[in-house]
C-alpha positions as CSV (number, residue, x, y, z in Angstrom):
1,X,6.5,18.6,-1.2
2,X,7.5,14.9,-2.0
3,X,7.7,14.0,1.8
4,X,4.2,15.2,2.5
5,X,2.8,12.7,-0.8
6,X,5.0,9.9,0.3
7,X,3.6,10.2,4.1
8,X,0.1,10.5,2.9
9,X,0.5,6.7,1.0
10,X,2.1,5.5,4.1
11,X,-0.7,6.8,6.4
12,X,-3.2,4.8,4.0
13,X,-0.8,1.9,4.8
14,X,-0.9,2.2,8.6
15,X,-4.7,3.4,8.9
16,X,-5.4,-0.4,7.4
17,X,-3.3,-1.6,10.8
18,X,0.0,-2.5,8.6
19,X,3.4,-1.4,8.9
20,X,5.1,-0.2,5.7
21,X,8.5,-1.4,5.7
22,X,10.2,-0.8,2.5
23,X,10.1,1.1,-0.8
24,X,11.8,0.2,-3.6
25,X,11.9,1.9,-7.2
26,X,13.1,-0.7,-9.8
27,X,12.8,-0.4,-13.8
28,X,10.3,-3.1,-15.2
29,X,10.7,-3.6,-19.0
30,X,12.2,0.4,-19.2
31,X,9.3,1.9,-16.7
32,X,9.8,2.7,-12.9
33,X,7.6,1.1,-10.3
34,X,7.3,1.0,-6.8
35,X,7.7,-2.3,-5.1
36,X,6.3,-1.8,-1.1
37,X,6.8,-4.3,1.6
38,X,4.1,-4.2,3.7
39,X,4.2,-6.2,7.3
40,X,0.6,-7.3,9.1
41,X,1.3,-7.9,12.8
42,X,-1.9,-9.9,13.3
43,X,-0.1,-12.9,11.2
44,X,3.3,-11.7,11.0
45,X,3.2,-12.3,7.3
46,X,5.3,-9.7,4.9
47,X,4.0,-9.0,1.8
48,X,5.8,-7.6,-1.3
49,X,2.9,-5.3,-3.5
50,X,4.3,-4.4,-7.0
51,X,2.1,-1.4,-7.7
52,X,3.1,-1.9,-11.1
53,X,3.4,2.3,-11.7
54,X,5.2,4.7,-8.9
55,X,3.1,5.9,-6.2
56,X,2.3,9.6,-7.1
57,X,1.5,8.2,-10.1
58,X,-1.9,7.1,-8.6
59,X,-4.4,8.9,-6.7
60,X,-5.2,7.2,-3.3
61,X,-7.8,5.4,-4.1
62,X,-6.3,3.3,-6.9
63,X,-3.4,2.8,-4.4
64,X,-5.9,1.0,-1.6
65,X,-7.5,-0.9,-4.3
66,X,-3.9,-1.8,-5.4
67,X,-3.0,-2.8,-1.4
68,X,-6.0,-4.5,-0.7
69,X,-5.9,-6.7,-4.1
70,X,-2.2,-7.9,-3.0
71,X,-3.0,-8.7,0.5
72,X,-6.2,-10.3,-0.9
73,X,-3.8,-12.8,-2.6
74,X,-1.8,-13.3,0.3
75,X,-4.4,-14.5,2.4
76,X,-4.4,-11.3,4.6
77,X,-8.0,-9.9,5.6
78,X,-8.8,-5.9,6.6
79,X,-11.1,-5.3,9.2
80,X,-14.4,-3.6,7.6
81,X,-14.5,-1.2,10.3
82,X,-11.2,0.2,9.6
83,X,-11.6,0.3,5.6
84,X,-14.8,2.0,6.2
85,X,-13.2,4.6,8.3
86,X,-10.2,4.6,5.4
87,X,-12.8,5.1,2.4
88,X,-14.4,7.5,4.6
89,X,-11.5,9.9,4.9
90,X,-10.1,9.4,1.2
């Protein structure tokens, strides 16, 4: 049952045209979050997203909003065609 969550955040990651490339679990001041590495081929930039809580913790909409405000910061910009279809589907 885990499997099929963890695919379903990973699908949200690849239907915004990234690639997800690691997950890490780490203890911040005694709670576990979820650090992702996300990579954008367009600009070959990687980008580290501290979701600041574990992923099934969220429901997928707080996780894009959590995505989207990261790559925001790193200068990296989704295509409003394939958010749209994203937010359509969620």
């Amino acid at each position: 049952m885990l499997a099929k969550i963890h695919t379903r955040y990973r699908l949200i990651v690849e239907q915004l045209g990234l690639r997800q490339l690691d997950v890490y679990r780490v203890k911040e001041r005694g709670v576990d979050v979820d650090i992702l590495r996300l990579y954008d081929p367009a600009t070959g930039k990687v980008v580290v997203v501290n979701l600041g809580t574990v992923r099934e913790s969220l429901d997928y909409k707080s996780f894009l909003d959590r995505i989207l405000r990261s790559l925001e910061e790193a200068g990296i910009r989704v295509s409003e065609k394939r958010l749209s279809r994203l937010l359509e589907r969620l």
